[in-house]
BAVEXFI-162928 format. One record per residue (C-alpha): residue in three letters; x, z, y. Coordinates in steps of 0.5 Angstrom, whole numbers, padded with zeros to 4 digits. Layout:
! BAVEXFI-162928
atom rest:Ala | east:X | up:Z | north:Y;
...
This chain:
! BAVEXFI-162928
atom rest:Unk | east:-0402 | up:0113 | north:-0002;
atom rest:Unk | east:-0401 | up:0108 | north:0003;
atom rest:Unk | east:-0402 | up:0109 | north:0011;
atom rest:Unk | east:-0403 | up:0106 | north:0016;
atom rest:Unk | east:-0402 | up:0108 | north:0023;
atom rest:Unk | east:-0405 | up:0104 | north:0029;
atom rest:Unk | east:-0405 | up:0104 | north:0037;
atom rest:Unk | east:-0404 | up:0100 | north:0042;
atom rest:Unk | east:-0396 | up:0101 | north:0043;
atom rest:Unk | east:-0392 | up:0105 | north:0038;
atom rest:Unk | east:-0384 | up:0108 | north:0038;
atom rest:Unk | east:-0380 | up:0107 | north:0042;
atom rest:Unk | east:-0386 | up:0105 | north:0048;
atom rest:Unk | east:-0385 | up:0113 | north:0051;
atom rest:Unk | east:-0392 | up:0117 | north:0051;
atom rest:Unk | east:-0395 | up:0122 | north:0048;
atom rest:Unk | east:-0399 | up:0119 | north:0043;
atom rest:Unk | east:-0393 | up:0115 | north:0041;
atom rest:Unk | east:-0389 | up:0121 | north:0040;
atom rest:Unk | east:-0394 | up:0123 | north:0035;
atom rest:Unk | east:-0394 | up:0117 | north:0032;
atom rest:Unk | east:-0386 | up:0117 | north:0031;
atom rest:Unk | east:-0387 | up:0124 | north:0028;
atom rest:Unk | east:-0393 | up:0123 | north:0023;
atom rest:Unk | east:-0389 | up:0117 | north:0020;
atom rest:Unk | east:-0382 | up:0120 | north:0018;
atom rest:Unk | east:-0385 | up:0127 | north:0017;
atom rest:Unk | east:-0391 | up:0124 | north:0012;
atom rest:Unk | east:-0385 | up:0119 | north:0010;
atom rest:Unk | east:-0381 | up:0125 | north:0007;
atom rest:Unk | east:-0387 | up:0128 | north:0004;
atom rest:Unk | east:-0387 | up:0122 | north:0000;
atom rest:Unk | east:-0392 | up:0117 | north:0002;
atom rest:Unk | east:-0393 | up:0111 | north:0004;
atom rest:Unk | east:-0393 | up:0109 | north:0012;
atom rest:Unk | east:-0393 | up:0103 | north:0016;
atom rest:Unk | east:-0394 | up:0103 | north:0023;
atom rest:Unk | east:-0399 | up:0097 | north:0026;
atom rest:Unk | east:-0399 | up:0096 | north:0034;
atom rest:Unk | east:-0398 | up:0091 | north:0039;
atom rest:Unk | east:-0392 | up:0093 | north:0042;
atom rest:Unk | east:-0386 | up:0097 | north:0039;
atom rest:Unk | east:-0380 | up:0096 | north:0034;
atom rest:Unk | east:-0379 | up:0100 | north:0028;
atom rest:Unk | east:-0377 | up:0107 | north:0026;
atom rest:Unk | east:-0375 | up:0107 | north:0020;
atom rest:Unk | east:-0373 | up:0101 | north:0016;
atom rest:Unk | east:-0377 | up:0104 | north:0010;
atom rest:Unk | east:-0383 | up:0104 | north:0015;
atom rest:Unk | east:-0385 | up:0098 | north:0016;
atom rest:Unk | east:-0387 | up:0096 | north:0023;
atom rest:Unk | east:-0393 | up:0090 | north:0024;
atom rest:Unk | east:-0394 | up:0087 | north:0030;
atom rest:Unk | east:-0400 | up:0085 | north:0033;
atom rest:Unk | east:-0399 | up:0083 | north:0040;
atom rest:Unk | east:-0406 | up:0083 | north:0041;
atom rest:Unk | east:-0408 | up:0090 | north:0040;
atom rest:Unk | east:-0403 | up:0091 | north:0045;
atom rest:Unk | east:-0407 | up:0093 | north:0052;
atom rest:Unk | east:-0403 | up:0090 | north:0056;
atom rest:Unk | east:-0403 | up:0083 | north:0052;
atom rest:Unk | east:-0406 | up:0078 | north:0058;
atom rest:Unk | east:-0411 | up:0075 | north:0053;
atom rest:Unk | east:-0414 | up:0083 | north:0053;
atom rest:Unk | east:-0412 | up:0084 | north:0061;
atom rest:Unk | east:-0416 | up:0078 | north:0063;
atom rest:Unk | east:-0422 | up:0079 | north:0058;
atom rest:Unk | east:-0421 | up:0087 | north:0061;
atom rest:Unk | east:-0423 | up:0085 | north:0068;
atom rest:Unk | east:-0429 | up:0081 | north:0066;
atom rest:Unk | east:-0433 | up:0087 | north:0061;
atom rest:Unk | east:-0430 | up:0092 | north:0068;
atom rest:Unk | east:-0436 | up:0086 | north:0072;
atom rest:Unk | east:-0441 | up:0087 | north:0066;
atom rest:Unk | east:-0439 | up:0081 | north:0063;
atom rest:Unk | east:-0438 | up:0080 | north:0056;
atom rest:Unk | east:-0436 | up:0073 | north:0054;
atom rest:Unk | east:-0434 | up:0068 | north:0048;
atom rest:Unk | east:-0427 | up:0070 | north:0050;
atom rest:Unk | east:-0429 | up:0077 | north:0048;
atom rest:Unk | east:-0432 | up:0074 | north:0042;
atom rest:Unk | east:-0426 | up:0070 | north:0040;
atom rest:Unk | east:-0421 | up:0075 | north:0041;
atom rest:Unk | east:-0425 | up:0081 | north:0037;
atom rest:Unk | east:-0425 | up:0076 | north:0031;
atom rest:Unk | east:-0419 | up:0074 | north:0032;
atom rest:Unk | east:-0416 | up:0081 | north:0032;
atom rest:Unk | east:-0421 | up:0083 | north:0026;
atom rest:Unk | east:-0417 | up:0078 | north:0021;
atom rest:Unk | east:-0411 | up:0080 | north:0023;
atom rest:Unk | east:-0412 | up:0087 | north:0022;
atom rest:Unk | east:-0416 | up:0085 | north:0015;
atom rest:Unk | east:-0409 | up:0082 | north:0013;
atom rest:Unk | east:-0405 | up:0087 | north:0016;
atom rest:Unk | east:-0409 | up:0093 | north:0012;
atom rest:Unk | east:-0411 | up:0091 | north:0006;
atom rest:Unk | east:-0406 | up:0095 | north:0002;
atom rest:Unk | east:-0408 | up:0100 | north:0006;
atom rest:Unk | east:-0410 | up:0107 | north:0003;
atom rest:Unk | east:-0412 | up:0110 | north:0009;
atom rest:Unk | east:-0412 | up:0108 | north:0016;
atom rest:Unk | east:-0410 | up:0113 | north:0023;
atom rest:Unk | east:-0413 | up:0110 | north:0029;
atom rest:Unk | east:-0410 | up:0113 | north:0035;
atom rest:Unk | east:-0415 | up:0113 | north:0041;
atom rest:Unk | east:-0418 | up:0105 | north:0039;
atom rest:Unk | east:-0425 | up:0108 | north:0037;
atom rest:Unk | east:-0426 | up:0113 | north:0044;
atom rest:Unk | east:-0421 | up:0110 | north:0049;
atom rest:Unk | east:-0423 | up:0102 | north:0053;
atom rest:Unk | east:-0417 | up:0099 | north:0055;
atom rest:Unk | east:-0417 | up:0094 | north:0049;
atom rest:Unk | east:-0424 | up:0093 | north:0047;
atom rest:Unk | east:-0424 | up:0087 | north:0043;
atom rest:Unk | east:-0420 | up:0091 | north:0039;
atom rest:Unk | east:-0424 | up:0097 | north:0038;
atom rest:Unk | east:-0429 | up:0092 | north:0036;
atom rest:Unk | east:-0426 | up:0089 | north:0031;
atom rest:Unk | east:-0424 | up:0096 | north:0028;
atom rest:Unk | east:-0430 | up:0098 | north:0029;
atom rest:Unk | east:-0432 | up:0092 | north:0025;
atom rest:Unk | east:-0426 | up:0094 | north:0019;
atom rest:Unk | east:-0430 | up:0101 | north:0018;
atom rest:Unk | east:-0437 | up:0098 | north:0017;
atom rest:Unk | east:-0433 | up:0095 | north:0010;
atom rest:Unk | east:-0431 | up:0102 | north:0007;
atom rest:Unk | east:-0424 | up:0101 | north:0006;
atom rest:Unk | east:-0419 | up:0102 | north:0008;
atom rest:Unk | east:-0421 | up:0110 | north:0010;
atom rest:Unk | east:-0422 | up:0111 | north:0018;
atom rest:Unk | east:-0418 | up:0117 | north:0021;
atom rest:Unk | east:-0420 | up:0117 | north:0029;
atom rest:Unk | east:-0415 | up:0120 | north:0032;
atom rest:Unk | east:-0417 | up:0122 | north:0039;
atom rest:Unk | east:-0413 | up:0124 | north:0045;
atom rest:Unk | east:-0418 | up:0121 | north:0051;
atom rest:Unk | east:-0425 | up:0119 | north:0053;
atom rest:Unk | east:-0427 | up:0113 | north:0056;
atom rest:Unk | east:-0434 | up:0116 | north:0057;
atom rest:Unk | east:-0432 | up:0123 | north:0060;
atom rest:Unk | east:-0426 | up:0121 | north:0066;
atom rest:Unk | east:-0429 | up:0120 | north:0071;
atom rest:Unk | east:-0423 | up:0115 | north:0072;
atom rest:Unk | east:-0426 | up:0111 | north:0068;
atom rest:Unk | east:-0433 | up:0110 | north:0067;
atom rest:Unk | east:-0434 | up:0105 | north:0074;
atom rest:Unk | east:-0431 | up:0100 | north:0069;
atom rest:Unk | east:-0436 | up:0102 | north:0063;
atom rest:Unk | east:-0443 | up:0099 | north:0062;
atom rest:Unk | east:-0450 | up:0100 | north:0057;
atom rest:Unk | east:-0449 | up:0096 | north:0051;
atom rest:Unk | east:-0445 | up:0092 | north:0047;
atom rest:Unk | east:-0438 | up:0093 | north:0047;
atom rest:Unk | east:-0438 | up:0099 | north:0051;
atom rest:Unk | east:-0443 | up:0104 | north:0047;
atom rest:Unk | east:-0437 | up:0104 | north:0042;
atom rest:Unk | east:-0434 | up:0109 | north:0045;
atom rest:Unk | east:-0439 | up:0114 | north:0045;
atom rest:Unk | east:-0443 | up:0113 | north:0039;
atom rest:Unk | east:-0441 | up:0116 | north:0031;
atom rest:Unk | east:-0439 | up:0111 | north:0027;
atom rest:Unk | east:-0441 | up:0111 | north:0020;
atom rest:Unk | east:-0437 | up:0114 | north:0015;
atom rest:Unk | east:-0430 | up:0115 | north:0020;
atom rest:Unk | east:-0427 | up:0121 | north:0020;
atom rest:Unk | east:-0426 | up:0124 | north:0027;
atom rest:Unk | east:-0420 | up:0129 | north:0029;
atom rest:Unk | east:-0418 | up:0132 | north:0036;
atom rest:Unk | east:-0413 | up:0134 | north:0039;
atom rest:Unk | east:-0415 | up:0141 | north:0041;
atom rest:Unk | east:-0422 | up:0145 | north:0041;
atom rest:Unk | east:-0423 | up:0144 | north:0048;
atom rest:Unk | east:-0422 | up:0136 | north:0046;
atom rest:Unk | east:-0427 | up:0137 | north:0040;
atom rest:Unk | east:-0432 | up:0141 | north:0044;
atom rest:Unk | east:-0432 | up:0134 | north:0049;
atom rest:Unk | east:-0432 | up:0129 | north:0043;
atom rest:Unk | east:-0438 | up:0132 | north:0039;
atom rest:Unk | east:-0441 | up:0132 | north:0046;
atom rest:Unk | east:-0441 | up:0126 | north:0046;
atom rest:Unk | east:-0441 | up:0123 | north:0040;
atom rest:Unk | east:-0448 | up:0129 | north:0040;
atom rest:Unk | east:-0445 | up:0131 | north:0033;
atom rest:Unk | east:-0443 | up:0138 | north:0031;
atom rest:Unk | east:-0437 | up:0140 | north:0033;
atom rest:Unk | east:-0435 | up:0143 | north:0026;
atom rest:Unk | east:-0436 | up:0136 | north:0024;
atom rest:Unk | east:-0429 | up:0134 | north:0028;
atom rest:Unk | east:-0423 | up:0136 | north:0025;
atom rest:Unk | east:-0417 | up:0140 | north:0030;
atom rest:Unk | east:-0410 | up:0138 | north:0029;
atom rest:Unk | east:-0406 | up:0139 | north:0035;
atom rest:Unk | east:-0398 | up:0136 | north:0037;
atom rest:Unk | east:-0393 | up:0139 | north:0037;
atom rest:Unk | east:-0386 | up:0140 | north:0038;
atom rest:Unk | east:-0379 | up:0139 | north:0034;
atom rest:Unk | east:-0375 | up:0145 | north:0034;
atom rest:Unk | east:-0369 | up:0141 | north:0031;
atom rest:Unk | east:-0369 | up:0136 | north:0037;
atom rest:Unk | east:-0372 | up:0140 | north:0042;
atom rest:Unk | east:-0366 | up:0145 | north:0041;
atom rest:Unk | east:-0361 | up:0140 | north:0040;
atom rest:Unk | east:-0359 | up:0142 | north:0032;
atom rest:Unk | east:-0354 | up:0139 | north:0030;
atom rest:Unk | east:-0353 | up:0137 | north:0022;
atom rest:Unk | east:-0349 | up:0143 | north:0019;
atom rest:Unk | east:-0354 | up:0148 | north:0023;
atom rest:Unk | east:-0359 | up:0144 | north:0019;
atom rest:Unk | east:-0356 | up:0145 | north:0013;
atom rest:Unk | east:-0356 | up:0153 | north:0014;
atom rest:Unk | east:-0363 | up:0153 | north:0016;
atom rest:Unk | east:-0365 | up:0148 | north:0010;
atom rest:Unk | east:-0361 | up:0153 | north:0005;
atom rest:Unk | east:-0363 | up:0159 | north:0007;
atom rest:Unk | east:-0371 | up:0157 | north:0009;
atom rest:Unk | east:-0370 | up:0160 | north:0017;
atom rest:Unk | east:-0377 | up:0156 | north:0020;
atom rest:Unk | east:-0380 | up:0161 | north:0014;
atom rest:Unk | east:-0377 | up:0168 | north:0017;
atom rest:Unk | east:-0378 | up:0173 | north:0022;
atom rest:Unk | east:-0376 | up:0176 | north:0026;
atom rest:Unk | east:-0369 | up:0172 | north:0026;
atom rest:Unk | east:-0364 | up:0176 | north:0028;
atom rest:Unk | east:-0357 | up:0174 | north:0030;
atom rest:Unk | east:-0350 | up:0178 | north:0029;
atom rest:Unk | east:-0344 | up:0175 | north:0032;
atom rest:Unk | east:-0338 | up:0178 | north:0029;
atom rest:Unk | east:-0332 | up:0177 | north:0023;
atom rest:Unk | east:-0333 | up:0181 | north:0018;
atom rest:Unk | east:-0330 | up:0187 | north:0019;
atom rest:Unk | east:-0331 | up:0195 | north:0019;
atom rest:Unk | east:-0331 | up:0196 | north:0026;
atom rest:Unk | east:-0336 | up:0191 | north:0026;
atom rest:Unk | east:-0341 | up:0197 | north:0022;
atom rest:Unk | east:-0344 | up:0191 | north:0019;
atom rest:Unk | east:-0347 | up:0196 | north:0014;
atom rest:Unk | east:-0352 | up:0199 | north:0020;
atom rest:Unk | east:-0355 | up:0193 | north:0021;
atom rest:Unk | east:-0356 | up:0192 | north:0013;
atom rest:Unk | east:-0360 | up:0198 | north:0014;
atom rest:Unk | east:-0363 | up:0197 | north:0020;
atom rest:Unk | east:-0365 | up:0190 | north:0016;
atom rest:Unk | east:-0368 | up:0194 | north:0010;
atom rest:Unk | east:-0372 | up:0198 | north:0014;
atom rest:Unk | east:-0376 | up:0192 | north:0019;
atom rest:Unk | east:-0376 | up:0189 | north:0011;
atom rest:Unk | east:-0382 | up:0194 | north:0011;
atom rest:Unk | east:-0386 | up:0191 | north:0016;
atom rest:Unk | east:-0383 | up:0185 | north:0016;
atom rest:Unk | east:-0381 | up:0182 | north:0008;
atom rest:Unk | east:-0380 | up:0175 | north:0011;
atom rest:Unk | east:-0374 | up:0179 | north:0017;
atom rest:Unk | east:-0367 | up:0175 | north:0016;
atom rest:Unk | east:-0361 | up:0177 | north:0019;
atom rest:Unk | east:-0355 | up:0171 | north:0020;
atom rest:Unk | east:-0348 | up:0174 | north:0020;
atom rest:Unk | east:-0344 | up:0169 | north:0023;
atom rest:Unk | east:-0336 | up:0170 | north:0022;
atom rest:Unk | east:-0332 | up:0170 | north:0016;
atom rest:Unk | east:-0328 | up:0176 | north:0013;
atom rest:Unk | east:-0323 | up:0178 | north:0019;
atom rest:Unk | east:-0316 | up:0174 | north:0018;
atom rest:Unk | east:-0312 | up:0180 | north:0019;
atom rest:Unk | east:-0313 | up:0185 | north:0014;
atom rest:Unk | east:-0313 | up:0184 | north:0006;
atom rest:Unk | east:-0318 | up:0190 | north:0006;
atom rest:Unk | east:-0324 | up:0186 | north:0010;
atom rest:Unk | east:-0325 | up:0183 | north:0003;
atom rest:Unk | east:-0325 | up:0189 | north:0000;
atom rest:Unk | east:-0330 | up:0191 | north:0006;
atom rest:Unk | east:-0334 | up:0184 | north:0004;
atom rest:Unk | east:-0335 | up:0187 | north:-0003;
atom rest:Unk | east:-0338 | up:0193 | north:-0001;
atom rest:Unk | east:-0343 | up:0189 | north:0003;
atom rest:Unk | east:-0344 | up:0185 | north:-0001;
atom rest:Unk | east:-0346 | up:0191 | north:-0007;
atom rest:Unk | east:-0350 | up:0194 | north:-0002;
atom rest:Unk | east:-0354 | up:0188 | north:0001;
atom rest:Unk | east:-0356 | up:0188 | north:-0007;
atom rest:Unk | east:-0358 | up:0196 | north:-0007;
atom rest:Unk | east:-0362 | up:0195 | north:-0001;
atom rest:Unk | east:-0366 | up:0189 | north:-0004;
atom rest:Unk | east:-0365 | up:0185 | north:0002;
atom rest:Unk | east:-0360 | up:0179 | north:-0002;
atom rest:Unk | east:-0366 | up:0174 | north:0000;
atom rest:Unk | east:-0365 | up:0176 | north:0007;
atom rest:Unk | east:-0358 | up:0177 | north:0009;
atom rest:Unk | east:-0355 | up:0171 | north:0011;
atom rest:Unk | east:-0347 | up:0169 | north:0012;
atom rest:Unk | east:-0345 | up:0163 | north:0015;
atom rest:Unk | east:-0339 | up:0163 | north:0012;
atom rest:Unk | east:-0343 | up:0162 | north:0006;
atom rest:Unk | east:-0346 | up:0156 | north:0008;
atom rest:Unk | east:-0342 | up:0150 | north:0003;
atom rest:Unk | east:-0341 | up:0155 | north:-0002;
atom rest:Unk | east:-0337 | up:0161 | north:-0005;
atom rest:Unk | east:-0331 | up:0156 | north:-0006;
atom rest:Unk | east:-0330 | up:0155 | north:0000;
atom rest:Unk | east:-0330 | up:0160 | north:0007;
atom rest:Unk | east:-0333 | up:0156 | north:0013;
atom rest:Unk | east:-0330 | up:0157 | north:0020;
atom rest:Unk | east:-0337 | up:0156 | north:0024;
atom rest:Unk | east:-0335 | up:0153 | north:0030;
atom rest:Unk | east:-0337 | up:0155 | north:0037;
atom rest:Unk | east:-0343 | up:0149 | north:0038;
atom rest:Unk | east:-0346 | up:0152 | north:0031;
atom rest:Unk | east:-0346 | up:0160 | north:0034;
atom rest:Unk | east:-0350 | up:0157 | north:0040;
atom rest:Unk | east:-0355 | up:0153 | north:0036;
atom rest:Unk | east:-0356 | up:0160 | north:0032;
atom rest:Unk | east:-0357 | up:0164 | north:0038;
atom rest:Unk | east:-0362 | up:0159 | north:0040;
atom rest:Unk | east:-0366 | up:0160 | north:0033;
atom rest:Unk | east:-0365 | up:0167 | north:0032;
atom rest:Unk | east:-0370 | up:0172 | north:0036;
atom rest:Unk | east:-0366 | up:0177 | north:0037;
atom rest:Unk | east:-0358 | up:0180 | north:0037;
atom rest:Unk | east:-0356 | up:0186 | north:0034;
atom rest:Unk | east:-0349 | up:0188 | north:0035;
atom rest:Unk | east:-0347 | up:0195 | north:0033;
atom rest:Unk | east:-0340 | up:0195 | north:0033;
atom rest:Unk | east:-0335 | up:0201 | north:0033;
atom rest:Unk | east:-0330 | up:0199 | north:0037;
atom rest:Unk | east:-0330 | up:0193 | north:0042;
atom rest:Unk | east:-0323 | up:0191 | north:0047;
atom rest:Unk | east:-0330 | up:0187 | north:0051;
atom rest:Unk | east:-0336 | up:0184 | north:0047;
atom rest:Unk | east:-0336 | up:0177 | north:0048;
atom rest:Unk | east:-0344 | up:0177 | north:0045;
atom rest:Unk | east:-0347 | up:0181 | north:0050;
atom rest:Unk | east:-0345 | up:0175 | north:0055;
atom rest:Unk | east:-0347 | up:0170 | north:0050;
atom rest:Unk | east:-0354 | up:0174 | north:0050;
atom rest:Unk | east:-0354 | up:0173 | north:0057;
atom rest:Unk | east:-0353 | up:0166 | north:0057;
atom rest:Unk | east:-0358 | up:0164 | north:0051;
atom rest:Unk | east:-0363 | up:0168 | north:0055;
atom rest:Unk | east:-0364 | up:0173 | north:0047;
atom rest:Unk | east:-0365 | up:0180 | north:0047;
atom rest:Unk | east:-0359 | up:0184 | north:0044;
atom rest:Unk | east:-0359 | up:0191 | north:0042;
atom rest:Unk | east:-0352 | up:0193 | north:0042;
atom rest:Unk | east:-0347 | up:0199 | north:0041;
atom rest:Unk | east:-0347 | up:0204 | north:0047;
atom rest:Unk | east:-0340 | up:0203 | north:0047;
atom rest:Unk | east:-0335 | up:0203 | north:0054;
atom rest:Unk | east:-0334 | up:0195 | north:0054;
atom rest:Unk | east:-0341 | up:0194 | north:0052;
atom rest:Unk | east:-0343 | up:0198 | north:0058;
atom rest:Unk | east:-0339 | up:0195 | north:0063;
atom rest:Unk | east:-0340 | up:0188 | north:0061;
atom rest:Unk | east:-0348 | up:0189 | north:0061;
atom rest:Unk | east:-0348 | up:0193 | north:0067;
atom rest:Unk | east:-0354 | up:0197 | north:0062;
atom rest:Unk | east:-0359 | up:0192 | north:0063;
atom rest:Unk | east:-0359 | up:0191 | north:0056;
atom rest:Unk | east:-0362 | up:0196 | north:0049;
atom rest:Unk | east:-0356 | up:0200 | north:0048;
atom rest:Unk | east:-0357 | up:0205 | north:0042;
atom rest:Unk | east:-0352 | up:0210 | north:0039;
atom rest:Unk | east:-0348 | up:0207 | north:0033;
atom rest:Unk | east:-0347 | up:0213 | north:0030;
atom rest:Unk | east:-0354 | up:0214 | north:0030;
atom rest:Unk | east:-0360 | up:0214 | north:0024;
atom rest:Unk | east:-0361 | up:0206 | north:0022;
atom rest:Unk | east:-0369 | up:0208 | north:0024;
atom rest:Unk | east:-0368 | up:0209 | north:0031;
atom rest:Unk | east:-0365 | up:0202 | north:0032;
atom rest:Unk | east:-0371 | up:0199 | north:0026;
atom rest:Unk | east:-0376 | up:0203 | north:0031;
atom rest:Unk | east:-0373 | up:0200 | north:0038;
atom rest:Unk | east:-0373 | up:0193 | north:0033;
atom rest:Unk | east:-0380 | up:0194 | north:0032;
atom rest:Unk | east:-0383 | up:0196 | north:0040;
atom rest:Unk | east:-0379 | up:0190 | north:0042;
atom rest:Unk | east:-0383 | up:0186 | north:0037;
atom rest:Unk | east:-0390 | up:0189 | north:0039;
atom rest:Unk | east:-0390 | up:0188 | north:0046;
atom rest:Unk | east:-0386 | up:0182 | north:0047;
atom rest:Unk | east:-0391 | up:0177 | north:0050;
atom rest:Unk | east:-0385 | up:0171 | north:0050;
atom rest:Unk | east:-0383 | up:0173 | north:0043;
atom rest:Unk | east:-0391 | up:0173 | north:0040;
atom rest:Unk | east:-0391 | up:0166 | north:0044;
atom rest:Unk | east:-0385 | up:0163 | north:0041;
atom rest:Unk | east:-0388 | up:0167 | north:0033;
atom rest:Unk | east:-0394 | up:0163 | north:0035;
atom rest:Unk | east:-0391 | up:0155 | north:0036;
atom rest:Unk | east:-0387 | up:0156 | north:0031;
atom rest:Unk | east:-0393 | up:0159 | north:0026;
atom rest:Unk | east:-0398 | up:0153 | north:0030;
atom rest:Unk | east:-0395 | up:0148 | north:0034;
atom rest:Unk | east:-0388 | up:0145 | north:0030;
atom rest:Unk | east:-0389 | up:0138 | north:0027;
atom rest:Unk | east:-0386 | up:0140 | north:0020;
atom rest:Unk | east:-0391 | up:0146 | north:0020;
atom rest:Unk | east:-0398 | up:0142 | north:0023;
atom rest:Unk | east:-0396 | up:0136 | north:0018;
atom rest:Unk | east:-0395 | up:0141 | north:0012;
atom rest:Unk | east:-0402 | up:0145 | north:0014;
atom rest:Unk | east:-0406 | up:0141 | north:0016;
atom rest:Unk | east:-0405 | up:0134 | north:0017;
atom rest:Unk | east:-0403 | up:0133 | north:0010;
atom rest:Unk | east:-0409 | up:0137 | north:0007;
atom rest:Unk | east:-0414 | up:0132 | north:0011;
atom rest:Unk | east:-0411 | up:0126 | north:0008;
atom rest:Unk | east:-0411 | up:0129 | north:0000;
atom rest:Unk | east:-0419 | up:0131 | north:0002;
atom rest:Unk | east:-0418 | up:0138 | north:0002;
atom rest:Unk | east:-0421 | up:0139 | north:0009;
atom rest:Unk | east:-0417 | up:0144 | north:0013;
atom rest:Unk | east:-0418 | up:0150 | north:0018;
atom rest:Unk | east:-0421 | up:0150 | north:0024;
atom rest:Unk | east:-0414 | up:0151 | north:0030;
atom rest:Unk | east:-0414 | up:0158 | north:0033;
């Protein structure tokens, strides 16, 4: 399938609706389709992704500036005419490979009306499909409706087009746009933006290799345990544990992060009893080791830029050291602002002042799952952070949502 995405302005113009454009066109170009991003001002994103330029389309062309204050006035002129039929022809061109077309605000916004005339020409033909894509509504903002008259060409921007599909960016937005379009709201797709935790968090290309390998945006919760594998470490605790939340939680992973201890030969007998009892657990598919992360054939040393994106990923840290000369992760949970469950040890103690969840690592493993799970629960942050990642990540929006729309599958209403 060849798309077309189209706007006034595209990547690297900064603004919202070009942002969505910029991850639309390299998630839907990694999933295999075609795209092509059409707009009066930009540069191209990709060089697989073709950028057309139709200076026209821009809302800030002084043809378009000066044909906007007359139709502001009530005044549509020869040069409106002559423009949306110039626009028109280029669009034709443009779009004639186009199997689809996703047209961001044209159809419900005025700042370019000769060119939401012209696409509202393109629709009447059937083909390319119409997708409208709308954030704003010239006709509902009260910035805006001086400007707006009865008639031709501003009627366009509140009247259903035939056989154009429509898509809002939130149910309140839907509710608004079937309002005005006097249409049902069911009628109206829900499809928001959202947020790329890889950018967001700054995650570089090794810690995206690990999440790639071991299908971490999939997991929850995600928990974290910063140490070298060795036996004060009491590794094999937090296995249980892990076993235990697998019950309630099948999708749990818990990331070890350090490799067998350098200093003893009797750590990777250590690694080898995890390793039997990670398999009689039935928790293989949730353990992760980072040092594992190019292979059993060579052991990774994760430096400490991947140990701080980790702790961004992770929803929590369990640390259930025997023995501790200090414990650096109740620090470093402190700075990533990440709850951490951890031994109720002197140098655990003293260096979380006890305002941290301590636990007794001589204890039952059901104690530690149990406060694991309370935290869960009742954590309003962590429900809120489970809730965008589910909803609201672009990978998860395009896969869910955007991509069922465009194969005809239809898609659920956004909760």
């Amino acid at each position: 399938m060849h798309i077309s995405i189209l706007h006034y302005a595209a990547p690297p113009i900064i603004g919202g609706v070009e942002s969505t454009i910029y991850h639309h066109a390299r998630l839907l170009f990694q999933a295999g389709y075609q795209i092509s991003i059409v707009a009066g001002r930009g540069e191209s994103i990709n060089e697989k992704i073709p950028f057309i330029l139709i200076p026209e389309a821009d809302s800030r062309h002084p043809r378009v500036i000066e044909i906007g204050k007359q139709l502001a006035a009530g005044e549509t002129s020869e040069e409106f005419i002559q423009l949306r039929d110039e626009i028109f022809t280029s669009l034709s061109n443009s779009l004639r490979k186009s199997d689809l077309v996703i047209v961001h605000n044209a159809v419900t916004l005025h700042k370019n009306l000769p060119l939401t005339a012209a696409l509202k020409l393109i629709s009447e033909r059937s083909e390319p499909r119409m997708l409208a894509w709308c954030h704003d509504f010239a006709w509902q903002d009260a910035l805006y409706t001086p400007d707006l008259h009865p008639g031709y060409p501003w009627d366009l921007l509140k009247t259903l087009w035939p056989g154009v599909e429509y898509v809002a960016v939130s149910d309140h937005r839907r509710q608004r746009l079937a309002k005005l379009l006097d249409i049902k709201a069911t009628n109206i797709q829900v499809i928001p933006p959202g947020v790329d935790i890889s950018e967001f968090l700054e995650i570089s290309h090794t810690c995206q290799d690990f999440i790639d390998q071991t299908q971490l945006m999939d997991s929850e919760p995600v928990i974290l345990l910063p140490a070298r594998i060795t036996r004060r470490k009491n590794i094999e605790f937090a296995f249980q544990v892990t076993a235990l939340l697998k019950k309630n939680y099948p999708q749990v992973a818990l990331i070890v992060t350090g490799p067998p201890g350098p200093h003893n030969l009797k750590n990777i007998e250590y690694l080898n009893s995890l390793l039997d009892l990670r398999k009689s657990l039935q928790i293989e598919p949730n353990i992760h080791f980072v040092y594992q992360i190019y292979g059993l054939d060579e052991v990774f040393n994760a430096p400490d830029y991947l140990i701080s994106e980790l702790y961004r990923l992770s929803d929590l840290v369990l640390f259930p050291s025997l023995r501790e000369g200090f414990g650096i992760p109740v620090l470093e949970a402190g700075i990533a602002r990440i709850p951490i469950f951890a031994s109720d040890i002197p140098p655990v103690r003293e260096s979380s002042a006890g305002m941290i969840n301590l636990f007794d690592p001589q204890d039952e493993p059901i104690e530690v799952a149990d406060m694991i799970e309370t935290f869960i629960e009742n954590s309003r942050s962590y429900k809120l952070r489970r809730h965008v990642l589910k909803n609201y990540t672009w990978q998860s929006i395009v896969k869910n949502k955007i991509i069922p729309l465009l194969e005809g599958k239809g898609v659920e209403s956004h909760d």
